[in-house]
C-alpha positions as CSV (number, residue, x, y, z in Angstrom):
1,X,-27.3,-19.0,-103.1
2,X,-26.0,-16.6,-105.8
3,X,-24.0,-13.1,-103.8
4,X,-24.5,-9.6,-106.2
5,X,-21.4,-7.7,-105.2
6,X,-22.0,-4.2,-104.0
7,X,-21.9,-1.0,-105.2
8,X,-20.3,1.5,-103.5
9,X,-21.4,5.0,-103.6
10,X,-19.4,7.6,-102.0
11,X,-21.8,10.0,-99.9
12,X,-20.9,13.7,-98.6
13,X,-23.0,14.0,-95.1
14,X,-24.2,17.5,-93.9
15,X,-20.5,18.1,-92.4
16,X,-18.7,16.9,-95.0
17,X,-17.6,13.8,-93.9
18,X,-17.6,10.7,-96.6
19,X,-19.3,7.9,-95.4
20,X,-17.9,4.2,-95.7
21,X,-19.8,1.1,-96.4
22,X,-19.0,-1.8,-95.1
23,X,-19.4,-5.5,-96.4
24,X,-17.8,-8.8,-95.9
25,X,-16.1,-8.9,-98.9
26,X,-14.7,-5.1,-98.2
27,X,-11.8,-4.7,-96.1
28,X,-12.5,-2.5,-93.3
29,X,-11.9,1.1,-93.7
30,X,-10.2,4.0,-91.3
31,X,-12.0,7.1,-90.4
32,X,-10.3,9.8,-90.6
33,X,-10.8,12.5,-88.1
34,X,-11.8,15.8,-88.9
35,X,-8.9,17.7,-87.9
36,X,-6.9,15.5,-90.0
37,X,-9.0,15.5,-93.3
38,X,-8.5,17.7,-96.2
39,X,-11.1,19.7,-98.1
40,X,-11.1,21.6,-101.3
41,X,-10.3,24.9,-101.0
42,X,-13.6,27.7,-100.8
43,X,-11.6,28.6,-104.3
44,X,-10.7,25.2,-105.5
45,X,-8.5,25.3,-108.5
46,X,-6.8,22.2,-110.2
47,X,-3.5,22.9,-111.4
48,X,-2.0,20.4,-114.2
49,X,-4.8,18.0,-113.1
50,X,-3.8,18.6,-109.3
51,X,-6.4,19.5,-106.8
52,X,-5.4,21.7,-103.9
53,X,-6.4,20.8,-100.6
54,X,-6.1,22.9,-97.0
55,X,-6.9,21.3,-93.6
56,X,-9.9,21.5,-92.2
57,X,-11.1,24.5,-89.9
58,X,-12.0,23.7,-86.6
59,X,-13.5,27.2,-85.5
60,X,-16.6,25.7,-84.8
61,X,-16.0,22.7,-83.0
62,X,-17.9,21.4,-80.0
63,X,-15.3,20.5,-78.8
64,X,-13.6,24.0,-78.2
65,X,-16.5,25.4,-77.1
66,X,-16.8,23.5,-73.9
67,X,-13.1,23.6,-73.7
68,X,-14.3,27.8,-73.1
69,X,-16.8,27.0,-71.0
70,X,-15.1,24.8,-68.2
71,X,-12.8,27.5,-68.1
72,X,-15.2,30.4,-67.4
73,X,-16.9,28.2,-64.7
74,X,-13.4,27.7,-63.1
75,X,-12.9,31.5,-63.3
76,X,-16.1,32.4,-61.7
77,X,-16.0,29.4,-58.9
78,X,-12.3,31.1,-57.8
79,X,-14.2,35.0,-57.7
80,X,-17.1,33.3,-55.5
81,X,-14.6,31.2,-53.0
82,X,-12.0,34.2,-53.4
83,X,-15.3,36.8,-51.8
84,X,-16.7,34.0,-49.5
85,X,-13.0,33.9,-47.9
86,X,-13.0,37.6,-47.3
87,X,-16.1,38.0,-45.8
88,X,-15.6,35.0,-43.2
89,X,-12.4,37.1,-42.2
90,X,-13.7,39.8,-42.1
91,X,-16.8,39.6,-40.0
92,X,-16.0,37.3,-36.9
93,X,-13.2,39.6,-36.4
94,X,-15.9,42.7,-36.3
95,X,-18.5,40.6,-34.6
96,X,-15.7,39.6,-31.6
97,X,-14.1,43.3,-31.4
98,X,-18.0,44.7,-30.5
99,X,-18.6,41.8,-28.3
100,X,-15.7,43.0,-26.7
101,X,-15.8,46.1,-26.1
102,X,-19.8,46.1,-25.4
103,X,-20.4,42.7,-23.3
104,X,-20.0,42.6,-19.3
105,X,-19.8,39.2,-17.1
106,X,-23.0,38.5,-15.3
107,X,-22.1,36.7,-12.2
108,X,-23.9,35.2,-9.1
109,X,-22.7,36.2,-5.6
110,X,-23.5,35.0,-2.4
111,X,-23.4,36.7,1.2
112,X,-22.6,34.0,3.6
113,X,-23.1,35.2,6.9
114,X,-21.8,34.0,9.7
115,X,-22.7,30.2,11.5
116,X,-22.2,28.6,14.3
117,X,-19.2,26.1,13.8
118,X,-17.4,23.8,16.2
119,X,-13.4,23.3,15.8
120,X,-12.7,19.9,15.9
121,X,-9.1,17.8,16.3
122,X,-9.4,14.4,14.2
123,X,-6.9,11.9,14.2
124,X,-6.6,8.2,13.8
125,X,-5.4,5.6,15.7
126,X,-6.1,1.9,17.3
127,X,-7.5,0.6,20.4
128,X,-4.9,-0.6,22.5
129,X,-4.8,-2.0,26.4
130,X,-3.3,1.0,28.7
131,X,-1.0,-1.2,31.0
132,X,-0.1,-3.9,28.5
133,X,1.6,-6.6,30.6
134,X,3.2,-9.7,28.9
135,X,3.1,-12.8,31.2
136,X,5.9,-15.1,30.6
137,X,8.4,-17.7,33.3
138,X,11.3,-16.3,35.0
139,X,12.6,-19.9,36.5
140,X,14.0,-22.8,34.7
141,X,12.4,-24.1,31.4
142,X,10.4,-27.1,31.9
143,X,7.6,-28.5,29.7
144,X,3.6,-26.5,30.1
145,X,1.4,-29.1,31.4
146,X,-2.1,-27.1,31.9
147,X,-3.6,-24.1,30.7
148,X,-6.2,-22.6,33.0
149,X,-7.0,-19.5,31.1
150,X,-8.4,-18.1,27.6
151,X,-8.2,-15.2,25.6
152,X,-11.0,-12.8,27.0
153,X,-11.2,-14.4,30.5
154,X,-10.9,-12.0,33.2
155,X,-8.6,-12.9,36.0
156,X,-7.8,-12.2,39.5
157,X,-4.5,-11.9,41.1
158,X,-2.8,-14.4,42.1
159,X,-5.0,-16.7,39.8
160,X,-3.3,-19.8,38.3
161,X,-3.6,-19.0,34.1
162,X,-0.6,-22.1,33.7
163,X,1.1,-24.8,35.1
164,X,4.8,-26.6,34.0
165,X,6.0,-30.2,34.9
166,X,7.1,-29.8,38.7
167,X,7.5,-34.3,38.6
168,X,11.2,-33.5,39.6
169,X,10.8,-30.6,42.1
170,X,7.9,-32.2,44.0
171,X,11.1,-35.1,44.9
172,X,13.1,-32.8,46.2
173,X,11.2,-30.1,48.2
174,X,10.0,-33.2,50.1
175,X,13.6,-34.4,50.8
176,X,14.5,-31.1,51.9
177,X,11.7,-30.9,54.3
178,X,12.4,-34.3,55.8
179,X,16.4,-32.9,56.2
180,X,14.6,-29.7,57.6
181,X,13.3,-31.9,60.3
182,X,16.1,-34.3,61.0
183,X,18.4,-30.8,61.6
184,X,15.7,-29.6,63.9
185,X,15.4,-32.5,65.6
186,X,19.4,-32.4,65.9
187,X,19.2,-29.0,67.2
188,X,16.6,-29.5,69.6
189,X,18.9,-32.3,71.1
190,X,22.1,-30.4,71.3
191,X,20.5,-27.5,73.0
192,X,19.3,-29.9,75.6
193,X,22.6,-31.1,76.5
194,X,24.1,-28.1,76.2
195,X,21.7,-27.0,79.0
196,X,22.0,-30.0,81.3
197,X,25.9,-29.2,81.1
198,X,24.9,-25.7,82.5
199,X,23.5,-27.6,85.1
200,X,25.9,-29.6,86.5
201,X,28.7,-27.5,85.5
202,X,28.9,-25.7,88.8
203,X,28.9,-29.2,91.4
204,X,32.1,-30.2,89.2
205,X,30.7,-33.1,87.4
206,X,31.5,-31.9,83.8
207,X,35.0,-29.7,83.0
208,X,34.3,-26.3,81.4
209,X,36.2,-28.2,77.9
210,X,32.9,-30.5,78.2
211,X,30.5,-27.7,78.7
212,X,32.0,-25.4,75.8
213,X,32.2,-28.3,73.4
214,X,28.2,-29.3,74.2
215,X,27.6,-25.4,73.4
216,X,29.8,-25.5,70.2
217,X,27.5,-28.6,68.6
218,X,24.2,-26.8,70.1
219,X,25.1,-23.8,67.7
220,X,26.2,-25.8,64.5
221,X,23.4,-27.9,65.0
222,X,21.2,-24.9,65.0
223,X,23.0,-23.4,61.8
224,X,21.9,-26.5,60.3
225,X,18.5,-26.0,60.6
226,X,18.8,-22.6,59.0
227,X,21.1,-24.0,55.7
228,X,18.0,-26.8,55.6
229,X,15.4,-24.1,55.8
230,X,17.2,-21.8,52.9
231,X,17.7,-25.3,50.6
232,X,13.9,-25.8,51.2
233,X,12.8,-22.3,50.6
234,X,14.9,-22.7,47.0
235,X,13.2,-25.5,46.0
236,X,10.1,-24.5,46.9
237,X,10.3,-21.1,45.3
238,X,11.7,-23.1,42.0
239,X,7.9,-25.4,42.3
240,X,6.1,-22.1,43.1
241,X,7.7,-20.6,39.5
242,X,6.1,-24.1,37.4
243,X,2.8,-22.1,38.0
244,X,2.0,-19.0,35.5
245,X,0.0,-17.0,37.8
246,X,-1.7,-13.6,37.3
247,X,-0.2,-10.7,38.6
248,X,-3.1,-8.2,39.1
249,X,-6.5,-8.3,38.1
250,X,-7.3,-7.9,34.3
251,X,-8.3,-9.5,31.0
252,X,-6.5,-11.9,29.4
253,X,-5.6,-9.9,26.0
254,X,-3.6,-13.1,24.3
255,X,-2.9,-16.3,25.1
256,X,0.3,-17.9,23.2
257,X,0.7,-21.3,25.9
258,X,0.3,-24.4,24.4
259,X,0.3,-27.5,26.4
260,X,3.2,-30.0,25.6
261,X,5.4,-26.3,25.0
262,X,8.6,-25.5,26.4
263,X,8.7,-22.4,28.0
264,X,12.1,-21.2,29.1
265,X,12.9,-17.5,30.6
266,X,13.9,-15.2,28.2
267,X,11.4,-16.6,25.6
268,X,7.9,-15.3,24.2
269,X,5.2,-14.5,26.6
270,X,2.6,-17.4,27.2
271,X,0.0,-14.4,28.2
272,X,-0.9,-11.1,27.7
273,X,-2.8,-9.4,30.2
274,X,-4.8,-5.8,30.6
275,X,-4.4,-4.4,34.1
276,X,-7.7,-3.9,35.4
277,X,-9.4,-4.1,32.1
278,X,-8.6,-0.5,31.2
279,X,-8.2,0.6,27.2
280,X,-7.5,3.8,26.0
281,X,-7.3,4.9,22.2
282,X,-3.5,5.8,20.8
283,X,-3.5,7.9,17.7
284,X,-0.8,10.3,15.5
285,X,-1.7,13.6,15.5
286,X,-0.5,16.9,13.1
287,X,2.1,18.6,15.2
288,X,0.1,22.1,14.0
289,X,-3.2,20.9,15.8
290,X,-0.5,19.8,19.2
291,X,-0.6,23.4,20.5
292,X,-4.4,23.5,20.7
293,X,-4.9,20.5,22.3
294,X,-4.5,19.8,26.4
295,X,-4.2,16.9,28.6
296,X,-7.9,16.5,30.1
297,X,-10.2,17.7,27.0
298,X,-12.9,15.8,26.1
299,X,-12.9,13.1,23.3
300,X,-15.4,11.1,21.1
301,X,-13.8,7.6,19.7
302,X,-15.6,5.7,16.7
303,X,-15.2,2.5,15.9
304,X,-15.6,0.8,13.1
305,X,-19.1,-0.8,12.8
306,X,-20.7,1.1,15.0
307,X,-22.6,4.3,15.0
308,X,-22.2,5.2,18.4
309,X,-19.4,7.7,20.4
310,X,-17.3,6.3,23.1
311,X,-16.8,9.3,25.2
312,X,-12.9,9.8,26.7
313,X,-10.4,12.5,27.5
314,X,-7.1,12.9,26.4
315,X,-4.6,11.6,29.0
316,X,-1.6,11.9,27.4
317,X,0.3,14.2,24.8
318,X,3.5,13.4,22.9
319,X,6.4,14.9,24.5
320,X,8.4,14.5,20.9
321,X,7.4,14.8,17.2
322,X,8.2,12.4,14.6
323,X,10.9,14.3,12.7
324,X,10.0,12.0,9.4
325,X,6.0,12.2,9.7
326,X,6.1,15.4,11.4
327,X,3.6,14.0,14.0
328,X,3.1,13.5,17.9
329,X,1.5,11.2,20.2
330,X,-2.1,11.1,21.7
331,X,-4.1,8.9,23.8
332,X,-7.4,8.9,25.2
333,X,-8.3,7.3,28.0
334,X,-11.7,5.1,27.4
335,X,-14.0,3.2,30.0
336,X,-13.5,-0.3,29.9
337,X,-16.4,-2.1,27.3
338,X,-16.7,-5.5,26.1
339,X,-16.8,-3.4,22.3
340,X,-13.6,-2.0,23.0
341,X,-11.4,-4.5,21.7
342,X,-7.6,-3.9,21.5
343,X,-6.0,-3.8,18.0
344,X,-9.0,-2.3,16.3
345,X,-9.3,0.6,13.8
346,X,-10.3,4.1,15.8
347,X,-11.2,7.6,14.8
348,X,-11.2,10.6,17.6
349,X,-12.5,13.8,17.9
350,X,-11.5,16.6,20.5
351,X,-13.6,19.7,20.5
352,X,-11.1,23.0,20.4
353,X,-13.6,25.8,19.8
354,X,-17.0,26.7,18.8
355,X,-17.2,30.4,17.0
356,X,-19.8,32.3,14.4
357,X,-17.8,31.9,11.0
358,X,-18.6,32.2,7.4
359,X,-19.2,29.0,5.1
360,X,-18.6,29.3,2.2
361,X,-19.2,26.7,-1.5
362,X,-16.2,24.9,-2.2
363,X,-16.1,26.5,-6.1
364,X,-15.8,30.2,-4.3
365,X,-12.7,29.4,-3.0
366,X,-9.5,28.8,-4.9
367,X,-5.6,28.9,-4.5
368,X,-2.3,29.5,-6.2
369,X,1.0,30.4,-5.8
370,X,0.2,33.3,-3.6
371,X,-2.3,31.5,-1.6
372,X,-6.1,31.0,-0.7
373,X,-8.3,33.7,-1.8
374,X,-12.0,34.8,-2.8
375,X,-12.8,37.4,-5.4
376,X,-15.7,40.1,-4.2
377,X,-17.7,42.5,-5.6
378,X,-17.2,45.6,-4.5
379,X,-19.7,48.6,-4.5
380,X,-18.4,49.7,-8.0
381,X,-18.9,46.3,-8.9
382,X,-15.7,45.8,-9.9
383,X,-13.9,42.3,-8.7
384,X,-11.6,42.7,-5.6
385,X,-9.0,39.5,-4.9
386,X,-9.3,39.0,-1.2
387,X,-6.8,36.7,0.8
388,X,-8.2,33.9,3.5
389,X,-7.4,31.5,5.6
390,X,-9.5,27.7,5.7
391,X,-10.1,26.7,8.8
392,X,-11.5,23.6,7.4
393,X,-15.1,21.6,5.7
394,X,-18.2,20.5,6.7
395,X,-20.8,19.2,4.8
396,X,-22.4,22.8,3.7
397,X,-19.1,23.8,2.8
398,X,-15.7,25.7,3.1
399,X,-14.9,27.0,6.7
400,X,-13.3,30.4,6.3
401,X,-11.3,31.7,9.9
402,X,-9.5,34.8,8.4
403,X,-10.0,36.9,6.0
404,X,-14.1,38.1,5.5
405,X,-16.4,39.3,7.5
406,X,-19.8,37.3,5.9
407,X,-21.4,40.5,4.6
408,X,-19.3,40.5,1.9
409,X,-20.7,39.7,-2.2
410,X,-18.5,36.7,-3.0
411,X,-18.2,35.1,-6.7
412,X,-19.5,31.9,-6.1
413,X,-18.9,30.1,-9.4
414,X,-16.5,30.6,-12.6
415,X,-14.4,33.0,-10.4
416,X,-10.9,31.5,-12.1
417,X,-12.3,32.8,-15.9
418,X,-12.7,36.5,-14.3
419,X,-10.0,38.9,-12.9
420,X,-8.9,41.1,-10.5
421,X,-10.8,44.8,-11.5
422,X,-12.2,43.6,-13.7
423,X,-16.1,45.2,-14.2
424,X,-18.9,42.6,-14.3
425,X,-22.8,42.9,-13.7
426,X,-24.6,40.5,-10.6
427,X,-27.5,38.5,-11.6
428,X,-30.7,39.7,-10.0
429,X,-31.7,37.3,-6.7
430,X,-27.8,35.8,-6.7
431,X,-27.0,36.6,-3.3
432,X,-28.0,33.9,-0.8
433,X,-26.9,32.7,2.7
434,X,-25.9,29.5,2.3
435,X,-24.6,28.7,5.5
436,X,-28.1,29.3,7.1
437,X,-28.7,25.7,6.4
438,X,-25.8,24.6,7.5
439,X,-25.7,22.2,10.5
440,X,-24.5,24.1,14.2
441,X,-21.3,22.1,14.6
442,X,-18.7,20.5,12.2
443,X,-15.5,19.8,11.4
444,X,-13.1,22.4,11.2
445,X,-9.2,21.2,11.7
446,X,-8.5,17.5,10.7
447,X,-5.2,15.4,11.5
């Protein structure tokens, strides 16, 4: 395969650039670039066979002309963002100033009234046996042989609830009882003779010695009989304490006796027993609601798991108050009931006082520093801070004792974003009576 070199032809394009050809036998050659490259002069004149060459103008390039273009679009992005700035400074600033000074607060008000509310006393407290009487052995220990009695039982007095070992007493009441009898036996002999001696005494068949000696063993013989009847009466007081009886009537609240136990004096009571059955309800009280309160009021005691009032009324009031808890004493005296069980959870209620009183929503009434208050509208409808005193809640809301009347307009929402003179403007139909619905009686002071 024959090769026929190349020829190469050097070619001017439209812009004045030569154009290269390339083969494999031509080493490759280097582009200049324009801005590099030198052309003939518009007036090219050869000197001494030289040729005079300038660099080429770049006037015209594409690339300077979008060189000038990114930086007019940069220009004319900062004068759009540089406008768009002032006018977002400038207009919420105008928009807030008339909002200001041309807007009014609408509010709702309400009118509560006045209801019928009941003042009650609550506290808590537990079940508990009135006369609480542990049951335990005041003799010598010895080891419990029978238990007679449960937990629950009710007793009588006198009834037999345990029983200790009595195998040595038993011994020796009966051998004091047989001495007993051989000293009365003893007596009753002496005090014969002494008396036969009386008799014969005066015909001179006994000397007066005789007859004052016969009196002499009549009266130590009858002091025996006295020391045997007190040795007896020990013993048999000391068998009578091996039986745990019941000191008055009640139910057996706990029973602690075990069989094979020793119970000794001094030790842990085998029973506990409720005098007559009777429970009453001991609770802590606020020392605030103690004044109100008096010995013979009326009481309701809930239980838990059941619906139903117990009815009572107090019996006792604390003569002292806690000076940690600040808190006194109360208890209310209960009927006994197979439901009342001592040891379980209670809540009472005593009725104080039943008045008309406005109810107000709980978001109408707030506090600070300075106290409770309410903000009203007044006839200028301007907003008027008004101090007041809660006298407690019940479900339909706030209980207000001081301070309002019940005709008043009351805020009943939003009150803490508004302030005190401030002007506002009351939604049309606002003003209600809440408390119309509310029920008759509540809560109004809780412990």
């Amino acid at each position: 395969m024959g090769a026929n070199p190349e020829h190469k032809v050097d070619h001017t394009g439209g812009h004045g650039e030569p154009i290269a050809w390339i083969s494999r036998d031509h080493a490759a050659i280097e582009r200049i670039p324009a801005e590099n490259r030198l052309i003939p002069a518009a007036d090219d004149t050869s000197v001494g066979g030289t040729v005079v060459q300038h660099p080429a103008s770049n006037a015209g390039s594409p690339s300077r002309s979008k060189w000038m273009l990114s930086v007019l679009g940069i220009i004319v992005a900062l004068a759009i963002a540089t406008a768009a700035w002032m006018h977002y400074k400038s207009t919420p600033l105008a928009t807030a100033t008339l909002a200001t000074e041309q807007s009014i607060p609408l509010v709702s008000v309400v009118s509560p009234g006045a209801s019928a509310v009941t003042s009650n006393v609550t506290f808590t407290g537990a079940i508990s046996a009135r006369y609480d009487m542990p049951i335990g052995i005041d003799g010598d220990a010895g080891r419990i042989v029978a238990i007679y009695v449960e937990a629950g039982d009710h007793v009588k007095k006198g009834q037999l609830l345990a029983k200790l070992d009595d195998s040595i007493l038993i011994p020796q009441v009966n051998r004091l009882a047989a001495s007993l009898e051989q000293a009365r036996a003893q007596a009753a002999l002496s005090a014969a003779e002494y008396r036969r001696a009386q008799a014969v005494a005066p015909a001179g068949a006994l000397s007066a010695e005789d007859v004052e000696k016969r009196r002499a063993t009549e009266v130590t013989d009858e002091a025996n009989v006295k020391v045997a009847e007190a040795q007896l009466a020990e013993y048999q007081a000391r068998l009578n304490r091996t039986r745990v009886i019941a000191p008055v009537d009640g139910t057996v609240l706990q029973r602690k006796a075990e069989v094979g136990q020793i119970a000794s004096s001094g030790g842990d009571a085998l029973f506990r027993l409720a005098s007559n059955g009777e429970v009453e309800m001991r609770g802590q009280i606020a020392e605030q609601d103690l004044a109100v309160l008096k010995v013979g009021q009326p009481a309701s005691v809930y239980i838990t798991g059941l619906a139903r009032a117990f009815e009572g009324q107090v019996r006792l009031l604390g003569a002292i108050i806690d000076p940690n808890t600040r808190l006194g004493e109360i208890r209310i005296a209960l009927k006994p009931n197979p439901a009342l069980r001592p040891g379980a959870f209670a809540r009472g209620s005593v009725v104080v006082d039943q008045a008309q009183r406005p109810v107000l929503p709980q978001t109408a009434v707030m506090s600070d520093r300075k106290g409770t208050y309410v903000y009203i509208v007044d006839d200028k409808n301007h907003i008027e801070r008004r101090p007041v005193i809660v006298g407690g809640t019940i479900e339909a809301g706030v209980v207000i004792s001081s301070g309002l009347t019940g005709q008043e307009r009351i805020i009943g929402t939003a009150g803490g974003f508004l302030r005190d003179g401030e002007t506002v403007s009351i939604a049309p139909g606002s003003a209600t009576t809440p408390a119309a619905t509310a029920p008759p009686t509540g809560k109004d002071t809780q412990s």
